[in-house]
C-alpha positions as CSV (number, residue, x, y, z in Angstrom):
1,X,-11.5,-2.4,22.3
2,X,-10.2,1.0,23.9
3,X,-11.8,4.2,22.9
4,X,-9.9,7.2,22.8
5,X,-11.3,10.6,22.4
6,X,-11.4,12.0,19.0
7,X,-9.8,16.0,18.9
8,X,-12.9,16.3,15.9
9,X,-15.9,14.8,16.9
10,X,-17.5,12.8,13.9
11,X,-20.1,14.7,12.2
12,X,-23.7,12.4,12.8
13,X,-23.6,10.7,9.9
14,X,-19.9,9.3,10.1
15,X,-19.3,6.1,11.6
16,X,-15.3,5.4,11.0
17,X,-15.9,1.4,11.0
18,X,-12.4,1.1,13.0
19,X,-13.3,3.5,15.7
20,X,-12.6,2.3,19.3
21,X,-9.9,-0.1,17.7
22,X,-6.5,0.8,19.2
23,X,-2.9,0.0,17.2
24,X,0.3,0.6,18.1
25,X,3.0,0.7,15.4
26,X,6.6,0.1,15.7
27,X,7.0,0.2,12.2
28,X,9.2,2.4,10.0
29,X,9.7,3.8,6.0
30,X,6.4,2.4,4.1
31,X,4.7,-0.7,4.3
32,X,3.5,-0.9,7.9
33,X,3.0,3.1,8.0
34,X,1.0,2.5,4.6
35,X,-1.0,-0.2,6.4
36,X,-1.5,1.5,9.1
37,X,-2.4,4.8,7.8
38,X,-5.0,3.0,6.1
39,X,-6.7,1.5,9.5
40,X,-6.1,5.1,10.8
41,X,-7.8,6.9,8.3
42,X,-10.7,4.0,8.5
43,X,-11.3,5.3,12.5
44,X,-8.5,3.4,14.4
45,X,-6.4,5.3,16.8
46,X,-3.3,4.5,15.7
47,X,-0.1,4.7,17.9
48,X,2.8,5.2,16.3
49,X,6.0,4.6,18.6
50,X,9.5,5.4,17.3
51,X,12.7,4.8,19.5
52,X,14.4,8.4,21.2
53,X,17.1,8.2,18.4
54,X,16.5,8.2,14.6
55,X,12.9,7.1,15.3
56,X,11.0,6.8,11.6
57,X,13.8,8.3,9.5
58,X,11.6,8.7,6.0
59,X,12.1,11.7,4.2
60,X,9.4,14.6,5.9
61,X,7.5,14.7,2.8
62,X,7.2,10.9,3.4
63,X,6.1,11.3,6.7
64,X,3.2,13.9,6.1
65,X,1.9,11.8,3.8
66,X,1.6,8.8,5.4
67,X,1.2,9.7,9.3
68,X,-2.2,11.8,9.2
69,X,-4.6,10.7,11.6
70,X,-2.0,9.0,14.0
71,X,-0.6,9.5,17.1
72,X,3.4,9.6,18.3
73,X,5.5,8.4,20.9
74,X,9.0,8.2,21.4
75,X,10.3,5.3,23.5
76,X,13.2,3.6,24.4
77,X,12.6,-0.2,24.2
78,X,16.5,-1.0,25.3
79,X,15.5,0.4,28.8
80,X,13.3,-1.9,31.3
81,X,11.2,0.9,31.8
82,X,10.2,1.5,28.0
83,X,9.6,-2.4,27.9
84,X,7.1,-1.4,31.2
85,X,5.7,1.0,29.0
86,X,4.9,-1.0,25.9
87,X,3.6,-3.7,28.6
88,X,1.2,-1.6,29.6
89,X,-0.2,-0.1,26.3
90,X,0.3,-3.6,24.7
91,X,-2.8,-4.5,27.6
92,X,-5.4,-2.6,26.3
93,X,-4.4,-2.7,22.7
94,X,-6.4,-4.3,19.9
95,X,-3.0,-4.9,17.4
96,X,0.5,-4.7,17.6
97,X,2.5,-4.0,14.2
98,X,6.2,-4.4,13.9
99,X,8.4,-4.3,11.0
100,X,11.8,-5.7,12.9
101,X,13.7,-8.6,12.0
102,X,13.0,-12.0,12.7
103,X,13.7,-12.3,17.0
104,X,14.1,-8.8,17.2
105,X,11.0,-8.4,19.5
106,X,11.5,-11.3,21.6
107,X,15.0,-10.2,22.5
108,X,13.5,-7.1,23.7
109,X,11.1,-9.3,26.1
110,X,8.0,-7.3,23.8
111,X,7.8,-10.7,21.3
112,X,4.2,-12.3,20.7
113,X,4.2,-14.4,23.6
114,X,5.1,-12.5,26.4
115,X,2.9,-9.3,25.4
116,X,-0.2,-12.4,24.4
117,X,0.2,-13.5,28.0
118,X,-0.9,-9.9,29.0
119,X,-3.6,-9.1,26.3
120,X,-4.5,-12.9,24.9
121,X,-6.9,-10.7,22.5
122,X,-3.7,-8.7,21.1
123,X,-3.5,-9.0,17.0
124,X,0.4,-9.0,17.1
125,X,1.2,-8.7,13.1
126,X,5.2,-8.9,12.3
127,X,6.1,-7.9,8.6
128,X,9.3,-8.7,7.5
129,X,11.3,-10.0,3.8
130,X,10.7,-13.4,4.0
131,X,8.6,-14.1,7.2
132,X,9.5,-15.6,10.6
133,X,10.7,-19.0,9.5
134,X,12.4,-20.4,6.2
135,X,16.0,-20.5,5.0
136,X,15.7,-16.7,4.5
137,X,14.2,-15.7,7.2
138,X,17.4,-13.9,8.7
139,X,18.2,-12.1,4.9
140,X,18.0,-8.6,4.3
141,X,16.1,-7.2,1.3
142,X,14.4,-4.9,0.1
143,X,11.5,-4.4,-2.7
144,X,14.1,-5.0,-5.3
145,X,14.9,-8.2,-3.6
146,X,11.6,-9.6,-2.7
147,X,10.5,-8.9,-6.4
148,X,13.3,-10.5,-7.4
149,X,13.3,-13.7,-5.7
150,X,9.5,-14.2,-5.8
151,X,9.7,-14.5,-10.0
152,X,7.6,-11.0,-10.6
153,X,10.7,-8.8,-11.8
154,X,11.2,-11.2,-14.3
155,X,7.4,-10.3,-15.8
156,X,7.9,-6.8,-15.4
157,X,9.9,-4.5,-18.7
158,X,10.0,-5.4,-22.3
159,X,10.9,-8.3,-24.6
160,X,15.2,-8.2,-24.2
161,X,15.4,-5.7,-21.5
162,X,16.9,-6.3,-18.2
163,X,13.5,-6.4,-15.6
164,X,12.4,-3.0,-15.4
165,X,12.4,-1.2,-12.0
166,X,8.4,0.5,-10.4
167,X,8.2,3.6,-8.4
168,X,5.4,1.9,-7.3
169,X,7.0,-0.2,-4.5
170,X,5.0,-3.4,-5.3
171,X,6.5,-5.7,-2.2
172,X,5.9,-3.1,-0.2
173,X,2.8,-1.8,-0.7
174,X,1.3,-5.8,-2.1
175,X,2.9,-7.9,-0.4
176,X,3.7,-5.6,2.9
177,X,0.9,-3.0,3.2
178,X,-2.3,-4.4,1.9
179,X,-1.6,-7.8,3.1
180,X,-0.6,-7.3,6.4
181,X,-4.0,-5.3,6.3
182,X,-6.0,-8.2,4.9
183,X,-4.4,-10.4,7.7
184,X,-4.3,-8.6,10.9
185,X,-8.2,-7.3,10.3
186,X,-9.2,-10.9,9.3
187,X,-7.5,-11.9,13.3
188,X,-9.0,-8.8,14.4
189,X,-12.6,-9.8,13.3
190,X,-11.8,-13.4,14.9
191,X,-10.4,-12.2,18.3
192,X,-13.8,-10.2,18.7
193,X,-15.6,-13.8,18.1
194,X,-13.4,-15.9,20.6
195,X,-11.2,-13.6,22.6
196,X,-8.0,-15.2,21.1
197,X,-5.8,-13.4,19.1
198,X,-3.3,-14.7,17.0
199,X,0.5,-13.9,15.8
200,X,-0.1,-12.9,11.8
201,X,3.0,-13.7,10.2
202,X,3.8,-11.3,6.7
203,X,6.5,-11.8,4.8
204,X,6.4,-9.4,1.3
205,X,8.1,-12.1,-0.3
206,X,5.0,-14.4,0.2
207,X,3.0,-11.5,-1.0
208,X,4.4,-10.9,-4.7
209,X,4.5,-14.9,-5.4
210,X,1.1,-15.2,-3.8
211,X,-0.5,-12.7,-6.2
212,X,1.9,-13.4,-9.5
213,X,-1.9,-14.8,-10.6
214,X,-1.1,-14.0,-14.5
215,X,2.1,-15.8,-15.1
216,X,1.1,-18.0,-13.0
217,X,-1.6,-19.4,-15.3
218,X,0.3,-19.2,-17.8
219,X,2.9,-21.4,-16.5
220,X,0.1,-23.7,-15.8
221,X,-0.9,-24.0,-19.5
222,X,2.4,-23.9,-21.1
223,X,4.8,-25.6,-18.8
224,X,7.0,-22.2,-18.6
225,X,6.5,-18.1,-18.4
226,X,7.1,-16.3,-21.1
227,X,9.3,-13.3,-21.6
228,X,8.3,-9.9,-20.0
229,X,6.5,-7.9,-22.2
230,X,4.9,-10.7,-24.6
231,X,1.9,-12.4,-22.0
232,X,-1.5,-11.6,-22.8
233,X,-1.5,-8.7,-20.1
234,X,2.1,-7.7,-21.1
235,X,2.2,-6.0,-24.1
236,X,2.2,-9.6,-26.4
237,X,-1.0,-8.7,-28.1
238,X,-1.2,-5.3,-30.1
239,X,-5.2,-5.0,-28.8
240,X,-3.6,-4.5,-25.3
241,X,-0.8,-2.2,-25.4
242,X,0.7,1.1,-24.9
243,X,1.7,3.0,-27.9
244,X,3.5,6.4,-28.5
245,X,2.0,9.5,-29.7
246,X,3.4,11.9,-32.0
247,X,4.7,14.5,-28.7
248,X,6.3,11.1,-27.1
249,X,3.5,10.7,-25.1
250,X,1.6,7.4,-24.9
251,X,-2.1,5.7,-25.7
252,X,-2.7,2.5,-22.9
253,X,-5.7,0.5,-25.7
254,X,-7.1,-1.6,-23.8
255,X,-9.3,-3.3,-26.4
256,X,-9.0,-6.9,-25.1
257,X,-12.6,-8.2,-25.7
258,X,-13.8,-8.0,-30.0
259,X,-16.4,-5.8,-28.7
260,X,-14.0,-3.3,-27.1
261,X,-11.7,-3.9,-30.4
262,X,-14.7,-3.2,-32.9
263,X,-15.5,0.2,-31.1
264,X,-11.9,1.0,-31.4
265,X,-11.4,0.3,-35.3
266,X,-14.4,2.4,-35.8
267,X,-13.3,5.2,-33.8
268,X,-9.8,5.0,-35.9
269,X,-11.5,4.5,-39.1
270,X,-10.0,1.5,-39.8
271,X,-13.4,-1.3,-40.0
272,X,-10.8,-3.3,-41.9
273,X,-9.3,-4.1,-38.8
274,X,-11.5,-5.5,-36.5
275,X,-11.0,-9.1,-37.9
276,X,-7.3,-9.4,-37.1
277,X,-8.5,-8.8,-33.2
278,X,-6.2,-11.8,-32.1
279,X,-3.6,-12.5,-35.1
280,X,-2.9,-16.0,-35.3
281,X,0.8,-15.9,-34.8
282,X,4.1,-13.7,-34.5
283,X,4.0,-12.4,-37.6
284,X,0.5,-11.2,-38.2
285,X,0.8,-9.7,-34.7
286,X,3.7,-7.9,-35.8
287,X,2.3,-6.3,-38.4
288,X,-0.8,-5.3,-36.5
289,X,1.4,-3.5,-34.1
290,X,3.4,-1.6,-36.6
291,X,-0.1,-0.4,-37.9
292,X,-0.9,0.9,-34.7
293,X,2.4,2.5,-34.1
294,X,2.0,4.3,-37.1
295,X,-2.1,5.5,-36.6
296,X,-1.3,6.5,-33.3
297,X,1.9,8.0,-33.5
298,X,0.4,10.5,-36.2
299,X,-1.4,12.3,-33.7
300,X,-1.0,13.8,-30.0
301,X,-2.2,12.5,-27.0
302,X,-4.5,15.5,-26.6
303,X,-5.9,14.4,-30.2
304,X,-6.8,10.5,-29.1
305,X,-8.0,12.1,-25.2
306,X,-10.4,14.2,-27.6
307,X,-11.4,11.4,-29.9
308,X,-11.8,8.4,-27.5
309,X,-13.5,10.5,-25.4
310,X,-17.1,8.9,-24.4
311,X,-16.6,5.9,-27.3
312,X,-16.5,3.3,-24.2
313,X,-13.5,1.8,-25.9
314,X,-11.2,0.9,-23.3
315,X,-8.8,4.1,-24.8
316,X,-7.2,5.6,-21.8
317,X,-4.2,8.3,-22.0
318,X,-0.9,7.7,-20.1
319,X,-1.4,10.7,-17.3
320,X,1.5,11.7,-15.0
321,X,0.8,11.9,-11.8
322,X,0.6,15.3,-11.5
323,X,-2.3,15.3,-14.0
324,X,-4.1,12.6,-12.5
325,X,-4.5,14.6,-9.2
326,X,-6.2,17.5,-10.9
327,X,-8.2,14.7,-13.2
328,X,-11.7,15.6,-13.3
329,X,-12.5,12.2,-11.9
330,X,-10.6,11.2,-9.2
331,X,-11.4,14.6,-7.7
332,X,-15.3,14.4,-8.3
333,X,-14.4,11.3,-5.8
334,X,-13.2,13.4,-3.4
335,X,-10.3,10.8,-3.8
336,X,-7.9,14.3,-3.8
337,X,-7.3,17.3,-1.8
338,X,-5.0,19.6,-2.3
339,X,-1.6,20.7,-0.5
340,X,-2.0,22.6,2.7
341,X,-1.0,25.8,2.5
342,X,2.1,25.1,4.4
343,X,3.7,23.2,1.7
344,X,3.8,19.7,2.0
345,X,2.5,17.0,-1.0
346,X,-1.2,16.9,-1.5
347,X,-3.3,14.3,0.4
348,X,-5.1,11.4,-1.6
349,X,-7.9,10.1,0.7
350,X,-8.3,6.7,2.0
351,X,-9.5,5.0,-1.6
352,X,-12.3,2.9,0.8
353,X,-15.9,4.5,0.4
354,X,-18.7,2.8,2.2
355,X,-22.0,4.4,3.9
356,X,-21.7,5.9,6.7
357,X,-18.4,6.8,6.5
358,X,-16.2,9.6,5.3
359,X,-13.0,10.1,4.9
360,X,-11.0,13.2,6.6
361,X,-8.0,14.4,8.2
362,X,-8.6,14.7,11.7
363,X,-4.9,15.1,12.7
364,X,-2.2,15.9,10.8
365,X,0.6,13.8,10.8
366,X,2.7,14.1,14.0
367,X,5.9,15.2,15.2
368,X,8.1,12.3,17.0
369,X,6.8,11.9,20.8
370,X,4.3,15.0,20.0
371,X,1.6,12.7,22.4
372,X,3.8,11.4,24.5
373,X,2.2,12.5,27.4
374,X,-0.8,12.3,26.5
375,X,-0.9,8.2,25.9
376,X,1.2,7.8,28.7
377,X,-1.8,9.2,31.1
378,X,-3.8,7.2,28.9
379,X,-1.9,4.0,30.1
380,X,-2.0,4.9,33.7
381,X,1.2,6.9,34.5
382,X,0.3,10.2,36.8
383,X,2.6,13.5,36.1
384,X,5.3,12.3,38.4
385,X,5.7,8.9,36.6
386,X,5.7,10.6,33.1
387,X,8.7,13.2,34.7
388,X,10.6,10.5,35.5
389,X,10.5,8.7,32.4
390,X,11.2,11.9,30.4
391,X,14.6,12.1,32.7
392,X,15.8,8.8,32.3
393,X,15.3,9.2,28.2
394,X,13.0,6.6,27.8
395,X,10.7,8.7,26.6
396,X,11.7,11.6,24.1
């Protein structure tokens, strides 16, 4: 593993578990950057190469947020000499993280095997729609798309709604971010064992079916799905739900076990209804709903926050995310920081704690190329080399 010198040494009690672990990321937008922000904030110096033209073109709010603690260059993979360049970073490399589509790489003569025949220790992790082989393989997508096709939109909204659309990216951030992580890590922990590493194929699509676990089971007991909005975890029963309160905001109850529905009746006042817990059918669950509809929606949020407060009742309000990051919680957590004084969005910290360990900023995110020279010394290129390359435009 290559070990790069850190611009803020580690105080003595931090120990980034990634640190001497180099990655170089050729992807874009968010799920690789996501991934890869995550092994950068967990002590990996992270490399993050853009070509000399639009190079990572997410909005710059984007690109603070997800870029801190990396490195950038700017290189032009059409020219020989930026393949040279890859070459030689690709040989002391731990991973390799693209995002391009299926023989994308290869044409560019920086595929799997030719960079593997250099560095046969190289993690080389490609994350694409629909993965590397498969009828789809060559189709474009995005979230929407990969949602769509792996049978999760079609859990997610209400009873006789069209499938209702996240701001949560989920096949991006499930089935492209934290799975890529999951793989490339589990390779990288291997190639340290044999000296082999290994071509770790993600496709997001495999990702959202892969971890559709609730309908899943359910299509296992009952031959079929059922409608969005009416599983067990859906909204179907009224002891699991979100309900409106009376200044349209809303109360998640998430009184699933009796014991959890008990404390909740008593908290309401209503002992009579701790027996209907689990109506029996449609109808009775029905009319347990419209019950709760009415209770809750005769108060405010700031009412139920007040009451449920402490009563360990699985009673949570709805926040927005602007009043999750000043919650009380999350920041005795340290999970959030807030916006530099430059603008920008505020930073939420890597949400892995272990000992040993903190979490900090020890760059901010980077401009494009800002280190180009920099990790080009690094690789073994003297001034004159570096010059060159800067006046043919393969490096920007």
């Amino acid at each position: 593993m290559t070990m790069t010198p850190d611009p803020k040494p580690p105080r003595a009690t931090d120990f980034p578990p990634l640190a001497g672990v180099r990655v170089l990321d050729l992807t874009r937008l968010l799920p690789g950057p996501v991934c890869t922000m995550h092994l950068a904030d967990l002590g990996a110096d992270v490399i993050k190469i853009e070509d000399t033209d639009a190079g990572d073109y997410a909005a710059p709010a984007l690109r603070a947020l997800l870029h801190r603690n990396k490195r950038a260059l700017s290189l032009d993979l059409k020219q020989p000499e930026g393949v040279a360049v890859l070459h030689a970073l690709a040989r002391s490399a731990d991973v390799l993280i693209e995002s391009f589509r299926p023989g994308v790489m290869d044409r560019l003569g920086v595929g799997y095997e030719a960079l593997s025949s250099l560095n046969p220790k190289l993690v080389y992790c490609s994350i694409t729609g629909y993965g590397q082989t498969g009828p789809y393989r060559d189709e474009p997508g995005h979230d929407l798309n990969y949602c769509a096709m792996a049978g999760v939109s079609d859990q997610v909204g209400r009873e006789g709604d069209a499938p209702a659309l996240s701001n949560i990216p989920m096949a991006d951030l499930i089935g492209g971010s934290l799975t890529s992580a999951m793989g490339l890590l589990a390779a990288l922990f291997d190639a340290g064992r044999t000296g082999r590493g290994r071509h770790v194929d993600i496709a997001m699509a495999d990702g959202m079916l892969a971890h559709a676990v609730v309908p899943m089971v359910t299509l296992a007991a009952r031959g079929q799905t059922r409608p969005a909005g009416t599983d067990r975890l859906s909204g179907g029963q009224p002891c699991y739900s979100v309900y409106a309160t009376r200044d349209d905001r809303h109360l998640a109850v998430g009184a699933l076990e009796r014991k959890f529905w008990d404390r909740f009746c008593e908290v309401i006042g209503r002992l009579d209804l701790q027996a209907r817990h689990q109506p029996a059918d449609a109808a009775a669950s029905d009319a347990l709903r419209a019950e709760l509809t009415e209770i809750i929606g005769s108060q405010t949020l700031a009412h139920w926050q007040q009451t449920f407060d402490g009563t360990g009742a699985c009673v949570t309000p709805v926040l927005r995310l602007e009043e999750a990051l000043q919650d009380p919680h999350f920041r005795a957590r340290g999970l959030v920081a807030d916006a530099p004084a430059g603008g920008g969005p505020a930073t939420v910290a890597c949400p892995v704690k272990m000992s040993g360990y903190s979490f900090s900023v020890r760059r901010p995110a980077p401009q494009a190329g800002q280190h180009n020279a920099e990790i080009l010394a690094e690789a073994g290129y003297g001034a004159d080399a570096i010059a060159a390359l800067e006046r043919q435009g393969v490096v920007g």
